[in-house]
C-alpha positions as CSV (number, residue, x, y, z in Angstrom):
1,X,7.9,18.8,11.3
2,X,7.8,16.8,7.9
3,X,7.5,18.9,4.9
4,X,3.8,17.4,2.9
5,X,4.1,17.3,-0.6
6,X,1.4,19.9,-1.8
7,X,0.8,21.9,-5.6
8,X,-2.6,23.1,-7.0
9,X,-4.0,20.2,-10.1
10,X,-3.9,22.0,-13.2
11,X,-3.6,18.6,-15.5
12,X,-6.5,17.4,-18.0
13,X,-5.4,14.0,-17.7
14,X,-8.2,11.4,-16.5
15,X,-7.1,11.4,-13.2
16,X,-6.6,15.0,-12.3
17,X,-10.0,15.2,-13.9
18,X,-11.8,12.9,-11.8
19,X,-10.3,14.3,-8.6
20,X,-10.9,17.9,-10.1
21,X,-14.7,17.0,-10.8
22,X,-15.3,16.4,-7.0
23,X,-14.1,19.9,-6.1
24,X,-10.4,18.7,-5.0
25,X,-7.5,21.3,-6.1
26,X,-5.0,20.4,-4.5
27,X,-2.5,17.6,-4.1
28,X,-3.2,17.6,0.2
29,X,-7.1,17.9,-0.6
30,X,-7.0,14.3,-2.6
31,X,-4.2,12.9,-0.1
32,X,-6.7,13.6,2.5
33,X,-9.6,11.9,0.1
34,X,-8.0,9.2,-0.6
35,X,-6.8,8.8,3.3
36,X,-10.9,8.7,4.2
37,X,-11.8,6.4,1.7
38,X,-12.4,3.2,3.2
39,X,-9.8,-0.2,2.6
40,X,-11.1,-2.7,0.3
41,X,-10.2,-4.8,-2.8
42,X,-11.1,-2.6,-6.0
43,X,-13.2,-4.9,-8.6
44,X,-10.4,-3.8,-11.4
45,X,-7.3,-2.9,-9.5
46,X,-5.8,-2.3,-13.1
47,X,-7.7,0.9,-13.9
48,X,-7.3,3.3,-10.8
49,X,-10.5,5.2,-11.5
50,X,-12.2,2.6,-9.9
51,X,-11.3,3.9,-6.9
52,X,-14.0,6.4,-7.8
53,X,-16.7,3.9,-8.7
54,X,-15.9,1.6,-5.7
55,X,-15.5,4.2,-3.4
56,X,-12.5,2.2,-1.4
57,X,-8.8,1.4,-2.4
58,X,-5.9,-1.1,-1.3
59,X,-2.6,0.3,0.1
60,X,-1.5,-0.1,-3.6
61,X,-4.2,1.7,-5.3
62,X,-4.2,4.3,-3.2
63,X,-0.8,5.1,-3.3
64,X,-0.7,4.4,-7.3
65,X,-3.5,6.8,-7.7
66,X,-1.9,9.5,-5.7
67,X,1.5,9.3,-7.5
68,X,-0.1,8.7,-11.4
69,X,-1.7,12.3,-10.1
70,X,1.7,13.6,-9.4
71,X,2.8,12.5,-12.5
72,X,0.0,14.3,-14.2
73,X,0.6,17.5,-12.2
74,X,4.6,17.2,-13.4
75,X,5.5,16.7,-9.4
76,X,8.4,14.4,-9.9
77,X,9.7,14.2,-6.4
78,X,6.8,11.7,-5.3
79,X,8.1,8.2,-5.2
80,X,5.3,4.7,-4.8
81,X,7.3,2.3,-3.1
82,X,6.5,-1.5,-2.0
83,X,8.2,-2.1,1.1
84,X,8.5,-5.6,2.7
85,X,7.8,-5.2,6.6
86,X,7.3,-8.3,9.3
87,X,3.5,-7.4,9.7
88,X,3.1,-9.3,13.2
89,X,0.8,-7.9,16.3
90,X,2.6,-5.2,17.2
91,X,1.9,-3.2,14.2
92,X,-1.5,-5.1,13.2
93,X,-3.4,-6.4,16.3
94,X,-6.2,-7.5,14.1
95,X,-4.0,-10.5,13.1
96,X,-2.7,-11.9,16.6
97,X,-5.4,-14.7,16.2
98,X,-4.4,-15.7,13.1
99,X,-0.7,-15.4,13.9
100,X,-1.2,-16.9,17.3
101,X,-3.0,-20.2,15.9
102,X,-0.3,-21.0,13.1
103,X,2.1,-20.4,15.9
104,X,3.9,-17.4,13.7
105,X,5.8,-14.3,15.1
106,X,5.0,-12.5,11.9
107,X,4.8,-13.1,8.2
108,X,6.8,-10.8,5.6
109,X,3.6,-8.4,4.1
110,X,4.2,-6.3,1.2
111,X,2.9,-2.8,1.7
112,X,2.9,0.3,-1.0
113,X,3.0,4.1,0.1
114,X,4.7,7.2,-0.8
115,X,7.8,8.7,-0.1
116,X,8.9,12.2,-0.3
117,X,11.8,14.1,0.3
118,X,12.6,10.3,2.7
119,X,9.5,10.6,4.5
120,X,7.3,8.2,4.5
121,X,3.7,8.9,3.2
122,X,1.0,6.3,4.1
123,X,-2.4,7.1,2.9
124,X,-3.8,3.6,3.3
125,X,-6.7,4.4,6.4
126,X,-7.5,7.2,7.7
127,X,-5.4,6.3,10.9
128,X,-2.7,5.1,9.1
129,X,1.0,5.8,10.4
130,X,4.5,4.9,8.9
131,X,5.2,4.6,12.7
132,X,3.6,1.5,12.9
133,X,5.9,-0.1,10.2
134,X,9.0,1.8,9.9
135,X,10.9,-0.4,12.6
136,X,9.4,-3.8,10.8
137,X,10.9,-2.6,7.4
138,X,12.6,-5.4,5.5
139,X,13.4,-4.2,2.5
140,X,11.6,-1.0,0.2
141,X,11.9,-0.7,-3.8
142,X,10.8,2.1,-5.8
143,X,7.8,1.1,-8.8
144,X,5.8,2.8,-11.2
145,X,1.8,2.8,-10.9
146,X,1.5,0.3,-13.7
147,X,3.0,-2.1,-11.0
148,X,0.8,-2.4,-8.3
149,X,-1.1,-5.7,-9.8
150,X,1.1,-8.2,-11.0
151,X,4.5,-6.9,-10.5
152,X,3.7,-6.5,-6.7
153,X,2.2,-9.8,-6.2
154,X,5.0,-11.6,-8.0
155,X,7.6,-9.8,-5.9
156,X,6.0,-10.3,-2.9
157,X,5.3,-14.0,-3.2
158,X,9.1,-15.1,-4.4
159,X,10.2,-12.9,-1.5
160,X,8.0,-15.7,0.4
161,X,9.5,-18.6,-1.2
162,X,13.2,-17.1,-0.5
163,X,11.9,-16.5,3.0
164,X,10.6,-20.4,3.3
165,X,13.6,-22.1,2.4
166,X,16.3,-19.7,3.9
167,X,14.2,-21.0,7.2
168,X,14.7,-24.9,6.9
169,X,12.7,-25.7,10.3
170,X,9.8,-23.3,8.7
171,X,6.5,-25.8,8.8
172,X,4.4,-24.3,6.0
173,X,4.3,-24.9,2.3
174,X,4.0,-21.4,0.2
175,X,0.9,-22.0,-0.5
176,X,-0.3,-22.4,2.9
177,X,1.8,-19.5,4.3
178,X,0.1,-17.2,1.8
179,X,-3.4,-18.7,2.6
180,X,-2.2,-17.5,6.5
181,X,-1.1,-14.3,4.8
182,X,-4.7,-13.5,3.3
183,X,-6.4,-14.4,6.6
184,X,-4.3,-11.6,8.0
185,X,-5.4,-9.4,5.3
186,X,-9.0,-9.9,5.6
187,X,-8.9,-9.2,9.5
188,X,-6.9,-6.1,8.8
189,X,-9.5,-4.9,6.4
């Protein structure tokens, strides 16, 4: 059985503070918070605290939050990772629709979660499973919380371009593959 990271939040920083304030101790209790919290687009996805105010998170700001509380806490061995999967409708049925009517097998998503001690942490819903993923895994970097926003986006989207012309028969312009892309994203939410 996989080994959760787990340590008691002792930090006065903001966020250890804000989780603190809503009677969560531990490290597992705000996992588990975070986990619950519904998926959706936070209004400023550059100040994580507005996962508080919005009372929902994206894969990266849930993630981002989670590890900027490690750091807080001193917990080191937490890593926030982007890794490139091919989401398709094996491991995201909402999307076969989409995927089925641009005539697509899957498109390269970039998703952000934890890893610890090699496992794979996903916090992103509450029935959210590595499992789902782990066999569509393209590629996974290691990034700080401060690159979540752009960082993420930039990555992700020259990954795209790479992907369009290493695929010369591939139909699509970028810009239309990553209008597909956010069709898939707003079924999925």
């Amino acid at each position: 059985m996989m080994t959760k990271p787990d340590f008691s939040l002792l930090s006065k920083a903001s966020i250890s503070k804000e989780f603190i304030s809503r009677g969560i101790s531990t490290f597992q209790e705000a996992a588990q918070y975070i986990k619950e919290m519904p998926y959706g687009r936070n209004e400023n996805k550059y100040d994580l605290l507005s996962l508080f105010s919005d009372q929902q998170g994206t894969c990266s700001t849930k993630h981002a939050i989670l590890k900027t509380l490690a750091n807080e806490n001193d917990f080191l061995e937490i890593q926030l990772v982007i890794g490139l999967f091919k989401m398709n409708v094996l491991n995201t049925p909402q999307i076969q629709f989409i995927l089925d009517n641009n005539h697509l097998n899957y498109i390269p998503e970039a998703h952000c979660y934890l890893k610890y001690r090699n496992n794979i942490l996903d916090y992103t819903k509450s029935n959210s499973n590595p499992s789902t993923f782990f066999n569509d895994l393209i590629e996974e970097i290691e990034i700080s919380p401060d690159q979540i926003t752009d960082f993420k986006v930039s990555y992700h989207q020259n990954y795209l371009k790479s992907w369009i012309l290493e695929n010369s028969n591939f139909k699509y312009s970028f810009s239309q593959l990553w209008e597909i892309r956010e069709q898939c994203i707003q079924n999925f939410a």
